[in-house]
C-alpha positions as MATLAB code, in Angstrom:
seq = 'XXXXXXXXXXXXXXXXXXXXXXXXXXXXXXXXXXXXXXXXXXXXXXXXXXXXXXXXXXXXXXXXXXXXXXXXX';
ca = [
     110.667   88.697   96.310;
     110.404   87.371   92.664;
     108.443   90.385   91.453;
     111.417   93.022   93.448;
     114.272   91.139   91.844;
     112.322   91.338   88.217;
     111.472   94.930   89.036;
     114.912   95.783   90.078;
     116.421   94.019   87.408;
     114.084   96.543   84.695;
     115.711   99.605   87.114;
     112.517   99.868   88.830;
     114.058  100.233   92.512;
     111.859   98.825   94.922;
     111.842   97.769   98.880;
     110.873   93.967  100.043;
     108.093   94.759  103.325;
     108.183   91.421  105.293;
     106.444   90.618  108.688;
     109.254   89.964  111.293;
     108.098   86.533  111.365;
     109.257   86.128  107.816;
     113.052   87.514  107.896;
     115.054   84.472  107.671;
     112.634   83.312  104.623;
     113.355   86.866  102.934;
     116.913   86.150  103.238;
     116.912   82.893  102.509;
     115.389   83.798   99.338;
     116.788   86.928   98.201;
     120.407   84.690   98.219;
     118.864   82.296   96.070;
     117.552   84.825   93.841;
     121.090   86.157   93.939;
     119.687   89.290   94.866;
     119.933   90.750   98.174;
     117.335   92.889   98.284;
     116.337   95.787  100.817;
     114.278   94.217  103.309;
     111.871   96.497  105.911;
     110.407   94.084  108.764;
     107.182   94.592  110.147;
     105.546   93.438  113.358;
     104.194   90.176  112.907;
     101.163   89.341  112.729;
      99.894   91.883  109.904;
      96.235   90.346  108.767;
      94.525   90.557  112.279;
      95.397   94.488  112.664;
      92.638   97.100  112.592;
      93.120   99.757  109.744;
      94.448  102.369  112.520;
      96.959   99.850  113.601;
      98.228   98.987  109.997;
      98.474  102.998  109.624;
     100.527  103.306  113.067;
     102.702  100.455  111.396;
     103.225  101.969  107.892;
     103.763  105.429  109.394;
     106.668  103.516  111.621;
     108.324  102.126  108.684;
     107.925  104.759  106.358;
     111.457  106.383  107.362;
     112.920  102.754  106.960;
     111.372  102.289  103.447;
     112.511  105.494  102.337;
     116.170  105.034  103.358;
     116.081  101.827  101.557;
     115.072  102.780   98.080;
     117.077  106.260   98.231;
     119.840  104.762   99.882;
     123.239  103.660   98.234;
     123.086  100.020   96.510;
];
C-alpha cells in the first residue's frame, strides 16, 4: 500500500491487488495512509495456486483492474 500511495502521489496511477483474506487490512491501511486507494480482491489463498490457476485468476480480475486505474478518482 505504501509503495501505491508514493506512486500515486508522483502521478503514477496504480491499483492495490489484495487476496480477499486481506480486505479489511487494505482498508484499514489505505485510511491511515490517508489514501483510499483502488483495491481489486483476489481469491484467497494466492501462494498454493498452480500457474494455470493464477492465470484463470488474473484473467478474472483483469476487467476489475482496468476499471480501477482508468476509472474516475
Amino acid at each position: 500500500m505504501h509503495d501505491i500511495a508514493d506512486l500515486e502521489a508522483r502521478g503514477v496511477v496504480g491499483v492495490f491487488l489484495a487476496s480477499e483474506a486481506f480486505a479489511e487490512a487494505a482498508r484499514v491501511q489505505g485510511e491511515s495512509l490517508g489514501f483510499p486507494a483502488p483495491v481489486v480482491l483476489v481469491p484467497h489463498p494466492v501462494q498454493d495456486r498452480t500457474d494455470e490457476e493464477l492465470r484463470a485468476v488474473a484473467e478474472a480480475v483483469a476487467p476489475a483492474v482496468v476499471a480501477a486505474v482508468t476509472g474516475p478518482a
